[in-house]
MIMI-671497 format. One record per atom (N, C-alpha, C, O): z, y, x. Coordinates in steps of 0.02 Angstrom, whole numbers, plus 50000, padded with zeros to 5 digits. Atoms other than C-alpha are relative to their C-alpha. Layout:
BEGIN
ZYX;...
This chain:
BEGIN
500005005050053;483204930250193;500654996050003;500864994850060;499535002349988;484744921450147;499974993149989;499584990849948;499925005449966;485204905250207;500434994849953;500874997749922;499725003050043;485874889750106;499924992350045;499514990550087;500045006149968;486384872150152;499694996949934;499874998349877;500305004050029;485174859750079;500334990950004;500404987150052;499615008350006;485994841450018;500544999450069;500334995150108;499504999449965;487524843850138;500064991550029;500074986749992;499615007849972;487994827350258;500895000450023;501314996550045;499124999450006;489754833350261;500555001149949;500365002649892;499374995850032;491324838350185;500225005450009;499835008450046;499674995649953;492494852750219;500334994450028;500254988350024;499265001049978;494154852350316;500314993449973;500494988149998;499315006850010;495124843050193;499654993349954;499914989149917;500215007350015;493904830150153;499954997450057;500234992050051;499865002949918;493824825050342;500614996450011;500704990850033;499305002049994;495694825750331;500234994349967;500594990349996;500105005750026;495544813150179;499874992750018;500164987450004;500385005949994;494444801950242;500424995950062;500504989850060;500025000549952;495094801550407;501004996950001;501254993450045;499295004550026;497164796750320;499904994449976;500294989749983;500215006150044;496334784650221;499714992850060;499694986850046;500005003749954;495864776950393;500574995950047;500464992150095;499405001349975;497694773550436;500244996249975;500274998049916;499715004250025;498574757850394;500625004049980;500965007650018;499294997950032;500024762550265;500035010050006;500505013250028;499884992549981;499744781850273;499755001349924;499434998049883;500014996750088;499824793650108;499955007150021;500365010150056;500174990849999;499094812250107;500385001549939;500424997749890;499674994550054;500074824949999;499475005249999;499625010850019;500274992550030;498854836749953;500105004949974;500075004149913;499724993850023;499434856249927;499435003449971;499305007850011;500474997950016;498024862049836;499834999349921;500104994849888;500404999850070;497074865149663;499934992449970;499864987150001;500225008350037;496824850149539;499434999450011;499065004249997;500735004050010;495254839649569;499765001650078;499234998550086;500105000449929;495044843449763;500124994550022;499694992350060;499875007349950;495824826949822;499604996149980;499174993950018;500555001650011;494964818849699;499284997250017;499194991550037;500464997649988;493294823149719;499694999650075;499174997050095;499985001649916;493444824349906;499934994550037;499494993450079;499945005249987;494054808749934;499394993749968;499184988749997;500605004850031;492664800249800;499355000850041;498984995950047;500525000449964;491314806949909;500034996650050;499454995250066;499765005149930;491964796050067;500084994249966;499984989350001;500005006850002;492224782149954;499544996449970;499614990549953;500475002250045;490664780649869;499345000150054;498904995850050;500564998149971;489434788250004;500024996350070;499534997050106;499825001349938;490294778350164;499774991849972;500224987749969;499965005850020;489614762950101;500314997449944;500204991449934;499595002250052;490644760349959;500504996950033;500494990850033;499445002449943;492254758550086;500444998449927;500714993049916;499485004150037;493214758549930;500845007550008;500845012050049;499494995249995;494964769949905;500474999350057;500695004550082;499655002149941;495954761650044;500825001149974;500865002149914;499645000550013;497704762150037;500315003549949;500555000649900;499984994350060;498044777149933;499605005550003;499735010750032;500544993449993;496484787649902;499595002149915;499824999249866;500154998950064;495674793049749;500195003249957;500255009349963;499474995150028;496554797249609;500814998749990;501265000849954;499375002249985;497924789649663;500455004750051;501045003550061;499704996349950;498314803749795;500275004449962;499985007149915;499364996450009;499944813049768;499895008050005;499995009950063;500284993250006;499384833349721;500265004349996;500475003849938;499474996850048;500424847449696;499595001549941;499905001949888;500254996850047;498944853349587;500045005949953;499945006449893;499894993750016;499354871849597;499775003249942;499285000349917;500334995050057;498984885249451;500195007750033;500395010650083;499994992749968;498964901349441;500495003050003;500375008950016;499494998050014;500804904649419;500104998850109;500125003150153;499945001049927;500994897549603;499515003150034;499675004550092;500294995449952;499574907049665;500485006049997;500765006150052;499794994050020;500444922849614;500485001150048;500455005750089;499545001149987;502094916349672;500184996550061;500664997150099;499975004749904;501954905649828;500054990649957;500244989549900;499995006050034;501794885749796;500444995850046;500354989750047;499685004649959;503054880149923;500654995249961;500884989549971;499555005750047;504284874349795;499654994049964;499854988249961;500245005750059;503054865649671;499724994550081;499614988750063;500115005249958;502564855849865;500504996350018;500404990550033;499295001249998;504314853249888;500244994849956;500514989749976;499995005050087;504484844049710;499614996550017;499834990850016;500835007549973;502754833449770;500294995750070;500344989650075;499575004549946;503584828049927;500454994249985;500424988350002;499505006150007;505094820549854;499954995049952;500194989449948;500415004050051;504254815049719;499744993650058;500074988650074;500385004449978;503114805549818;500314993750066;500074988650092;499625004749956;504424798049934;500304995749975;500474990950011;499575003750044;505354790149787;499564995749974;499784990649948;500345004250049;503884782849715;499344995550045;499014991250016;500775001649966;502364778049848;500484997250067;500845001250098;499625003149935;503184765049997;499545001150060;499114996750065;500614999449918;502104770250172;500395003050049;500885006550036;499834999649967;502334771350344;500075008950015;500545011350048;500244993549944;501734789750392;499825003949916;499595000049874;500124993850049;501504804850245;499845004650046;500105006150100;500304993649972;500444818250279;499885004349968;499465003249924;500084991750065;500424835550186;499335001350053;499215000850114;500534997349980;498834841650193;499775006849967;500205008549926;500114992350040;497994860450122;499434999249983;498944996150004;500864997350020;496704866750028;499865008150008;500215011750043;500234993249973;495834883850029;500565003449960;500925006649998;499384994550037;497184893049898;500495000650038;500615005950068;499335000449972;498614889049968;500165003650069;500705006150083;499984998849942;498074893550149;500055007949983;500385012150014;500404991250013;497364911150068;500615002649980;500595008549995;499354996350067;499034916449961;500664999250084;501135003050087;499524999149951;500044911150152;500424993850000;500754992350050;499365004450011;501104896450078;499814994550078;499304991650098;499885006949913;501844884850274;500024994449953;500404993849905;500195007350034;501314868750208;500264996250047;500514991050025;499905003449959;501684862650370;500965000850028;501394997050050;499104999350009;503494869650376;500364997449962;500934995249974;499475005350047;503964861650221;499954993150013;500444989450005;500075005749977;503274846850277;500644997750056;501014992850064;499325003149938;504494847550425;500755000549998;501215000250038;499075001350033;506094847650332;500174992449970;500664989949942;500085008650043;505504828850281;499894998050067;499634992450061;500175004049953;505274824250463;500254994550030;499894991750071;499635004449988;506764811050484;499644996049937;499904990549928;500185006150058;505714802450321;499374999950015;499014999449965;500535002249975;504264800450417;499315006549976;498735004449975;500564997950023;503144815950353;500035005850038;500545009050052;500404996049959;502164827050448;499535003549961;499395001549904;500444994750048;500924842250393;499485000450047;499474999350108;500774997349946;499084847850443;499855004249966;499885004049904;500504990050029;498244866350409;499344994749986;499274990450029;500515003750006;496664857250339;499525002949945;499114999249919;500394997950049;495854871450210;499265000250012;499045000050070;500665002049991;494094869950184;499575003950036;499065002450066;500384995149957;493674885850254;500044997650083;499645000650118;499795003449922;494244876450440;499394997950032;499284997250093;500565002949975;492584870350433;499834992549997;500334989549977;500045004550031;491804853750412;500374992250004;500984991650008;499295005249989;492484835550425;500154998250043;500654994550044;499615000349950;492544835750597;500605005550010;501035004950053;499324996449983;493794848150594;500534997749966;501084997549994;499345004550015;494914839050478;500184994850031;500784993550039;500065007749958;494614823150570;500655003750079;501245002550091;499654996349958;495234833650715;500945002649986;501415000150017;499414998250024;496824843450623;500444993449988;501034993750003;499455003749990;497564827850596;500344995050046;500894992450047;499675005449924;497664817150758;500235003550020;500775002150047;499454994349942;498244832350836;500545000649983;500975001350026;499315001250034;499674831550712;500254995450011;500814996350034;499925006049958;499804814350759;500244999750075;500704996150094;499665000149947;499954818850933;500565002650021;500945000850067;499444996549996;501124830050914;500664997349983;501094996050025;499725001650032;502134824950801;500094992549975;500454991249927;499945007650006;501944805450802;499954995750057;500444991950057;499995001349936;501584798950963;500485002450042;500545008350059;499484999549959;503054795851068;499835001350089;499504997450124;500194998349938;502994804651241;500134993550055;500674990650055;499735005249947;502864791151393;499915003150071;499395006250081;500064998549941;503184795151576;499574995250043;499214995950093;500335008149960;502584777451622;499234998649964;499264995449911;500435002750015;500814775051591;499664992250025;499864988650071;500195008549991;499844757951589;499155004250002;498845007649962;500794998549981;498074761051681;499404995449984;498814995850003;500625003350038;497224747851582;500044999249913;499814994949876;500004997850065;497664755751415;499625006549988;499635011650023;500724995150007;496234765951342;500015002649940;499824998449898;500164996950094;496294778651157;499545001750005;499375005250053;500464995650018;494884782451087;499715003149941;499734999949888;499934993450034;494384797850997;499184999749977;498764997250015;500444998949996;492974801350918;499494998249922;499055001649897;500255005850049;492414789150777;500345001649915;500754997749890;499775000150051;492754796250608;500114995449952;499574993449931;499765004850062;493434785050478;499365004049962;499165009749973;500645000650058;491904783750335;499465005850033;498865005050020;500694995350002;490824798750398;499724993250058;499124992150052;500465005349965;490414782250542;500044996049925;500554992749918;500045006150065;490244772050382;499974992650022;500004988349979;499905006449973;490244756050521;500665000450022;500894995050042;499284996249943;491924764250600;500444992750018;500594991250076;499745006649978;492754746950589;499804994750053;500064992950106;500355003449966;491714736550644;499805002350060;499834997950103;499924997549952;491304748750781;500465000050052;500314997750107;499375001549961;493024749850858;500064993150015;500064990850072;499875006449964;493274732050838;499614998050041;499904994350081;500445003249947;491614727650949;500035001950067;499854998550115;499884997749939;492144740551078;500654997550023;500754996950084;499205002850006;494044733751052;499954991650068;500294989650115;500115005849989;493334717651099;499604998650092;499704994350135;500474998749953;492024723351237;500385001250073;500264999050129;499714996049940;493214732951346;500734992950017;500924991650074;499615005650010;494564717251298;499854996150066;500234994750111;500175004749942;493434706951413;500025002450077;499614999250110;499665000149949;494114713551574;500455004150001;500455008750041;499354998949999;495754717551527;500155005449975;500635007050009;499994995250014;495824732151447;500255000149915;500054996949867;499635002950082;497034735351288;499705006849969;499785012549990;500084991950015;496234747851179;500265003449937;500235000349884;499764997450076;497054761251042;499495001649954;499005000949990;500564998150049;495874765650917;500345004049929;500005007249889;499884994750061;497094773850780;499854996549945;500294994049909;500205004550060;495874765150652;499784991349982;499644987949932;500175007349998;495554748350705;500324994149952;500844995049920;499565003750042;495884731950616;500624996850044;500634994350100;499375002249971;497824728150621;500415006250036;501025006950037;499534994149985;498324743450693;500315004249946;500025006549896;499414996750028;500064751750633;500115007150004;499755010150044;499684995149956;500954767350645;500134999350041;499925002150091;499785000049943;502034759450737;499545001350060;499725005250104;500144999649947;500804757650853;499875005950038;499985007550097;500434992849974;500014773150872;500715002850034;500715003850095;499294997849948;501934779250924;499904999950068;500005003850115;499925000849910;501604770451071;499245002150039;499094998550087;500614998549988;499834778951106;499965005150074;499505006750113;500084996649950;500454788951226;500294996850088;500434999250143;499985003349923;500734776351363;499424999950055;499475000150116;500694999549986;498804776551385;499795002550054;500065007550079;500084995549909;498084781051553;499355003550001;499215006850051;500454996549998;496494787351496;499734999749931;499744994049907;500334997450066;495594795251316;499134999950039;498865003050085;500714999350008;493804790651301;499775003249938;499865000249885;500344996750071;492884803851171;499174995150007;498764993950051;500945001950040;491194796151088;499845005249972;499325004249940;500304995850052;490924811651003;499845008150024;500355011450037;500084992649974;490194829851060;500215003149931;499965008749924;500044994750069;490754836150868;500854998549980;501245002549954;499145002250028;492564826550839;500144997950072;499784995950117;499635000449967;493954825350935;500215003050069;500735001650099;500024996249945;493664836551081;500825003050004;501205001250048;499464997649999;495204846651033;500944996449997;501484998450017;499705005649983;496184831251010;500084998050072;500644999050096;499915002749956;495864823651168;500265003750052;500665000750087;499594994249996;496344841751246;500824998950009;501154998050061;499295002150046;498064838851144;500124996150049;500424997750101;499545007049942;498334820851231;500055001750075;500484999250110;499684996349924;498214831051406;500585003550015;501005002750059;499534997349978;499164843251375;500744997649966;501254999949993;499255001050002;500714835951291;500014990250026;500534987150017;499675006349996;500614817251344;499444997750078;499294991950094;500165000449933;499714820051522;499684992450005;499814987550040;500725006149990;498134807751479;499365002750010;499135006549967;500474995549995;496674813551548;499144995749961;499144989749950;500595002450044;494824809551456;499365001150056;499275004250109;500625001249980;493184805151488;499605000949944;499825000549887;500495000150080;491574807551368;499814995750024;499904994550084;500485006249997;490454792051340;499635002549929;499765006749886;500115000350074;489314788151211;499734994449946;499274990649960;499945007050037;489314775551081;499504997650045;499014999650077;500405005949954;488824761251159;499634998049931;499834997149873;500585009550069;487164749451056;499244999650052;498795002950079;500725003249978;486004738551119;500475000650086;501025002850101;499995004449914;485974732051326;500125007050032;500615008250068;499964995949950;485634748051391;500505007649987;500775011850023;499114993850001;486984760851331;500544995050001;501014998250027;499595003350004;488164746251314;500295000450101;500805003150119;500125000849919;487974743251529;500245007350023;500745007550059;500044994649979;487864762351556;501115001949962;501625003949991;499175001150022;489674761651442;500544997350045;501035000250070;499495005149966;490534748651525;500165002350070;500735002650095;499884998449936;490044754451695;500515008350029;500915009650074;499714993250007;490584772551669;500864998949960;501295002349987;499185003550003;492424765251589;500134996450050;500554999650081;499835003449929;492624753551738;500175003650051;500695002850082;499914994949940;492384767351864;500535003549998;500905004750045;499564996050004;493424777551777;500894996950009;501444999450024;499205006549996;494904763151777;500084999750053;500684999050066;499815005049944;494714757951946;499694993050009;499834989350057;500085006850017;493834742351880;499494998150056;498975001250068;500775002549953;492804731252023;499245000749957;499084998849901;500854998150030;490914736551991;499764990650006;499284989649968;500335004250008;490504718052017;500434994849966;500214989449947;499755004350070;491734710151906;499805002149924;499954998849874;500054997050072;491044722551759;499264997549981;499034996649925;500585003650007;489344715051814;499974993449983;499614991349938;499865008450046;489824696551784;500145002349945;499675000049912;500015000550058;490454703151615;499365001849967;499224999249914;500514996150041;489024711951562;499224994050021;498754993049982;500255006249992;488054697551641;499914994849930;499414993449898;499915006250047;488794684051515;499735002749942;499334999749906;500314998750087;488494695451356;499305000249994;499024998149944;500845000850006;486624697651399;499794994850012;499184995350015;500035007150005;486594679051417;499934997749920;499514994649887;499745000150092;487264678951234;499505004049953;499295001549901;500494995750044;486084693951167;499434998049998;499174996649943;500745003049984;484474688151236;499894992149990;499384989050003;499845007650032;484954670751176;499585000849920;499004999149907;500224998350067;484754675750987;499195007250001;498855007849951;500454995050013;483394691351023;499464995750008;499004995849966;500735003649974;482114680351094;499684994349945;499134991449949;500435003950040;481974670150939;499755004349961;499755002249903;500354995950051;481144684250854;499465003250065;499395009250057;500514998549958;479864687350997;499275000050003;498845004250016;500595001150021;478574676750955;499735005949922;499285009649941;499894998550046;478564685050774;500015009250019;499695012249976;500104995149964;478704702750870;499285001649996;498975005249956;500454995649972;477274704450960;499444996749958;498874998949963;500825000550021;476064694550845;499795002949939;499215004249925;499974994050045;476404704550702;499765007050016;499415010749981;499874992449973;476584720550814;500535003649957;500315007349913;499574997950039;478314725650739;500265008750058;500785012050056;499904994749955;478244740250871;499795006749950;499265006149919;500024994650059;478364757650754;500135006550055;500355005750112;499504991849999;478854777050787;500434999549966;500434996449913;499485000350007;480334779850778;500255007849982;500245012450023;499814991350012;481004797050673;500754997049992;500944991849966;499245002750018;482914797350684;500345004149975;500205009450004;499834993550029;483944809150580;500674998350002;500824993249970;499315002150002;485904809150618;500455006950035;500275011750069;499404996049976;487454818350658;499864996650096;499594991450115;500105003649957;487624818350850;500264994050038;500094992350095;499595006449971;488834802450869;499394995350003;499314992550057;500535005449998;487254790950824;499575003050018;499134998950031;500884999250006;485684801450850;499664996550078;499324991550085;500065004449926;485534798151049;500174995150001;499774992250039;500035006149969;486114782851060;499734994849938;499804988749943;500605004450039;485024775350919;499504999950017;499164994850022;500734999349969;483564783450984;499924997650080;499384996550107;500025005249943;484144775251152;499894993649994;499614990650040;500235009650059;483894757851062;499774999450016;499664996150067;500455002450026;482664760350990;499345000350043;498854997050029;500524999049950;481544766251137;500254995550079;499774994950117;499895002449935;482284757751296;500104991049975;499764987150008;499855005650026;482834741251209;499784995249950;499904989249945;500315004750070;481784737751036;499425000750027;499124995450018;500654999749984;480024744951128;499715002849949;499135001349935;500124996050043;480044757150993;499555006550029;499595007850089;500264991949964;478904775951012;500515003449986;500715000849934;499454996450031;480314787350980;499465006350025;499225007650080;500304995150010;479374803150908;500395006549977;500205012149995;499484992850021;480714816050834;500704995549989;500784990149962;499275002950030;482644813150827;500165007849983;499995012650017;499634993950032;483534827250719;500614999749994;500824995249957;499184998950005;485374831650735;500175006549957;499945012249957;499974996150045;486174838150604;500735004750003;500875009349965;499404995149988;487944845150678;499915004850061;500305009650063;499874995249943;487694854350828;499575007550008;498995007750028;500484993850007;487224874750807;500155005350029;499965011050016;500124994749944;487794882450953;499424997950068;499394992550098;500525002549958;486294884051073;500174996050057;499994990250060;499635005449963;487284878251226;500114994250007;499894990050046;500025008150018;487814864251168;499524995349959;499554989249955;500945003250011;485994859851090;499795000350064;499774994450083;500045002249940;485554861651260;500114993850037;499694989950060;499635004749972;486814850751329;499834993349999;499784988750039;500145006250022;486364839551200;499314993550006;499254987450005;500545002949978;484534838651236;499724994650067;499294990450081;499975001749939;484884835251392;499974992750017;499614990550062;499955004350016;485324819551351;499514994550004;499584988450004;500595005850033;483734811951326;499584998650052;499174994050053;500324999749902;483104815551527;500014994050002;499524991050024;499835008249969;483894797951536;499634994149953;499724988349973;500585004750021;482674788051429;499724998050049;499505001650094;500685003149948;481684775951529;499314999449957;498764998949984;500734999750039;480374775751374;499645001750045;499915002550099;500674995649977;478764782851437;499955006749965;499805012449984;500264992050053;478694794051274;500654999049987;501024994249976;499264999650016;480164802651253;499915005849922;499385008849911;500034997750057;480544811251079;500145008149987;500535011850017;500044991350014;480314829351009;500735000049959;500854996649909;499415003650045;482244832450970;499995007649968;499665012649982;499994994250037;482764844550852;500625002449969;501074998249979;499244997450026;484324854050766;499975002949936;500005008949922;500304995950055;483924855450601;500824995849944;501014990049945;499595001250061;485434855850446;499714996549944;499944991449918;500225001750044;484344854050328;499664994150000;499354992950052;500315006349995;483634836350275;499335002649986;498864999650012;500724998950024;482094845950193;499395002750058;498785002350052;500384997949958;481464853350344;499574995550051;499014996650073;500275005149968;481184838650440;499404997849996;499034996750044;500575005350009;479854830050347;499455008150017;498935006150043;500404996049983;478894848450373;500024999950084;499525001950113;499985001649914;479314845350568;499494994550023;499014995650058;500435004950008;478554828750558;499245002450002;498865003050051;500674996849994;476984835750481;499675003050049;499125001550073;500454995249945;476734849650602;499964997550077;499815000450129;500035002849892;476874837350773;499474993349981;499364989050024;500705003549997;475354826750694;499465003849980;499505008649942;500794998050022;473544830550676;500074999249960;500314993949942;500365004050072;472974833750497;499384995250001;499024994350051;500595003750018;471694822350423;499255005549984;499195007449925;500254996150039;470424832950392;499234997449985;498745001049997;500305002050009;469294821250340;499234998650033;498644998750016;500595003649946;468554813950515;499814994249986;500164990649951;500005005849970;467704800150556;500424996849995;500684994749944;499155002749990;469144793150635;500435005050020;500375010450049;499274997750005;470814796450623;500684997249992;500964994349946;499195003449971;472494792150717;500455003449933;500545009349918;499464995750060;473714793950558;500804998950036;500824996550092;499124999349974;475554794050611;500284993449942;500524993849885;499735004450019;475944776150583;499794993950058;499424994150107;499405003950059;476694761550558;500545003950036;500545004650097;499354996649989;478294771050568;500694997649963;500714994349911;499625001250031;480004770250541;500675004849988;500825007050044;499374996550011;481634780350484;500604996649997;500844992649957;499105000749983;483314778850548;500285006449979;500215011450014;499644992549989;484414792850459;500584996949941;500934991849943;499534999650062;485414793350307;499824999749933;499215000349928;500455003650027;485134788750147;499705007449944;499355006149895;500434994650009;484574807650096;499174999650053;498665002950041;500675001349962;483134802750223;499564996149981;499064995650017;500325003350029;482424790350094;499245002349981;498684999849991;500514998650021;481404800350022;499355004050043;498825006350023;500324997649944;480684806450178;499664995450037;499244997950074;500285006049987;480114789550230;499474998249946;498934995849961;500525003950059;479254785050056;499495005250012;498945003349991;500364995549993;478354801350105;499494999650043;498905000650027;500395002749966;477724796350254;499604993150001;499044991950024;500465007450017;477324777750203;500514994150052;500334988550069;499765000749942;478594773750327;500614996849974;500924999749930;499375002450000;480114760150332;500565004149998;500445010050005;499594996450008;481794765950314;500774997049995;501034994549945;499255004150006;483584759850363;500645007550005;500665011050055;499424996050014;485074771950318;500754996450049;501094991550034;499605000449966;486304772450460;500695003850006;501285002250005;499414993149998;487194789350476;500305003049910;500025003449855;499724996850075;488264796650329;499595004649974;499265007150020;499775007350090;487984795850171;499834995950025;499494996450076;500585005350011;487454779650154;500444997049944;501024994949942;499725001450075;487424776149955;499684993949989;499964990549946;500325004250015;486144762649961;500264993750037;499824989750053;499745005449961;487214749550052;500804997149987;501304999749963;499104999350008;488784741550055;500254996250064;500124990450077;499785001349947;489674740950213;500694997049995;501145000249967;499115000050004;491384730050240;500024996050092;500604997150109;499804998449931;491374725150440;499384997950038;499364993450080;500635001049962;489514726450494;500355005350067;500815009250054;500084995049951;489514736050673;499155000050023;498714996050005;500464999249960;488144742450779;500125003050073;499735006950099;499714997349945;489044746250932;499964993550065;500134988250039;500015003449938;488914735951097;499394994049985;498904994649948;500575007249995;487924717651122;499914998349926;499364997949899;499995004150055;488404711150966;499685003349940;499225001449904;500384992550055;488104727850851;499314999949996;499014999949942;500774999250011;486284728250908;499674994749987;499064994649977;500505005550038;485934711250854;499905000849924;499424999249889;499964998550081;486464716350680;499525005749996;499135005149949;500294997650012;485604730850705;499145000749984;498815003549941;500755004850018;483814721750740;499944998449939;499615002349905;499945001650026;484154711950617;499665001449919;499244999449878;500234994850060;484174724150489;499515005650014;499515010349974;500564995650003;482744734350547;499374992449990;498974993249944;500655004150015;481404718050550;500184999449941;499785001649901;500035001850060;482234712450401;499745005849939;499575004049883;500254994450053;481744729650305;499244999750027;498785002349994;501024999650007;479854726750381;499614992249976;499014991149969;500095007650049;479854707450302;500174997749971;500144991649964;499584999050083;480864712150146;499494998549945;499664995849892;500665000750050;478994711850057;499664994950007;499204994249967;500455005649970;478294696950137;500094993049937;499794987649945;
């Protein structure tokens, strides 16, 4: 039987690549490709990421060659050639990036060669056709271009400078706010961190990215091949973590960066000390109101794997949530589903969650079904509730199904508008509370 993706949570290649320029202060994609790809591409990241908005130059404001069929025939490296200088005369930015689509790659035209006859005017190229695979691979194709080709080599590293990799521009639809809370987190004992997308960061800066003494990845799906890259040409070696939210991945974060620094284990404990001073300050006025309600639910979580574990770590070690199924929707080599499962050993819950690897959003709610008892019109009968959904906002209708709350976290998310919420460290998971009671006493 043949196989089809149902309501897609991605892009290709060169919408990754899009989204992921559009995350760069002062940066401009050249797109080598068909009319209405950049477009199009780019509108789904700016409409579905929260309504982030076009960012510096995205939309239909991005610079196209907008090949035909005369240039398929013929090769399109001149009509990119003409878009280049074009676009240098008319669009003022730090960093230009030629990017591809699927024609161009297929017919042979070096997108990335012509690009590098413009390299004293600041522009650089990425292979980024759609066939490359989805937007972690664009996300990917272009930091590596970045490293290569933008990041200035340093012999002298600084061992309390930290990049990190991992955090797509709009597919995290918090990505800002994220960086900045970890920016801030790791800040508090001394620690300067790159982030690429953070607020206030430059080109310039990123130049200097390679002073860095160690690459932390957040992500088993982006940046792997990146962080790779920063070994082998700028001799920084990496660590995985994973998003930090809420007390107890935040601690398990901090401690696992510390170690890796050199950092005293009991100076990282006074810090992590003071912030749970600060968290449990504001959590505890929603306590009473907690338990006399009973705001305690199941917990179904549906996400790419940057959020799915460490939401469903939350929401079970930290909110006193049941966590009953989490579904990941990027990872489909078994191995690394493995790997990933693995993951979840480290719950202190009691009940730990049935996880799953499913693409499709439609399959889920039939997963659901088949891990409760039907009704079949006992006596009594345990129904599979009060519940709640953490996924995306294709997971809506999978909640109204069940009867079941519903907060849209992971990409898309069309029903929201994000401009610097996080959910990442102490501070993230207060917002994140926040907005889960507030969606169960939205009706009150």
């Amino acid at each position: 039987m043949a196989e089809f993706i149902e309501r897609a949570k991605f892009t290709c290649a060169l919408g990754g690549a899009l989204t992921t320029i559009a995350g760069i202060n002062r940066a401009v994609p050249i797109v080598h490709a068909a009319g209405g790809c950049a477009a199009a591409l780019s509108g789904t990241y700016n409409l579905a990421a929260g309504y982030r908005g076009t960012g510096y130059c995205g939309g239909t404001m991005i610079p196209t060659t907008n090949i035909s069929e005369n240039n398929i025939v013929f090769g399109g490296e001149e009509r990119l050639e003409e878009q280049i200088e074009n676009s240098l005369e008319i669009l003022d930015a730090d960093l230009y990036i030629v990017i591809t689509g699927c024609q161009v790659e297929i017919i042979g035209d070096d997108a990335v060669g012509v690009a590098r006859r413009f390299k004293d005017r600041n522009v650089i190229g990425a292979s980024t056709p759609g066939f490359l695979g989805n937007t972690f691979k664009g996300y990917d194709a272009i930091l590596k271009a970045l490293v290569k080709d933008v990041i200035t080599p340093s012999k002298v590293k600084d061992a309390r400078t930290v990049n990190i990799l991992g955090t797509v521009p709009g597919h995290d639809v918090f990505y800002r706010g994220n960086l900045d809370e970890i920016k801030r987190l790791l800040g508090t004992f001394g620690v300067k961190v790159n982030t690429f997308f953070g607020t206030g960061e430059s080109v310039a800066d990123i130049r200097g990215y390679g002073e860095a003494g160690l690459t932390i990845l957040l992500s088993d799906q982006a940046g792997a091949e990146t962080a790779k890259l920063l070994t082998e040409f700028h001799d920084i070696p990496s660590i995985k973590a994973d998003l930090p939210i809420g007390p107890s991945g935040t601690k398990a974060f901090l401690f696992q960066v510390g170690e890796a620094l050199g950092i005293d284990k009991e100076y990282i404990e006074a810090i992590i000390e003071k912030e749970e001073r600060h968290y449990y300050s504001y959590l505890e006025r929603i306590i009473d109101i907690y338990s006399d309600i009973d705001f305690q639910r199941y917990a179904v979580v549906a996400a790419d794997s940057y959020y799915a574990y460490s939401l469903t770590r939350f929401l079970a070690d930290d909110l006193g949530w049941i966590p009953f199924i989490t579904s990941i929707n990027d990872i489909t080599e078994e191995e690394e589903q493995e790997n990933y499962r693995r993951k979840f050993d480290s719950i202190t819950s009691e009940t730990r969650p049935k996880v799953l690897f499913k693409e499709n959003a439609g399959e889920l709610l039939k997963e659901v079904r088949n891990s409760w008892p039907y009704n079949h019109n006992q006596k009594y009968y345990d129904a599979f509730g009060p519940a709640f959904v953490v996924g995306s906002s294709i997971e809506r209708g999978l909640a109204e199904k069940l009867g079941a709350n519903f907060l849209s976290v992971a990409f898309p998310v069309s029903n929201r508008v994000v401009l610097n919420k996080s959910y990442a460290g102490f501070r993230g998971a207060l917002t994140l509370v926040e907005d889960l009671i507030s969606e169960l006493v939205s009706a009150r």
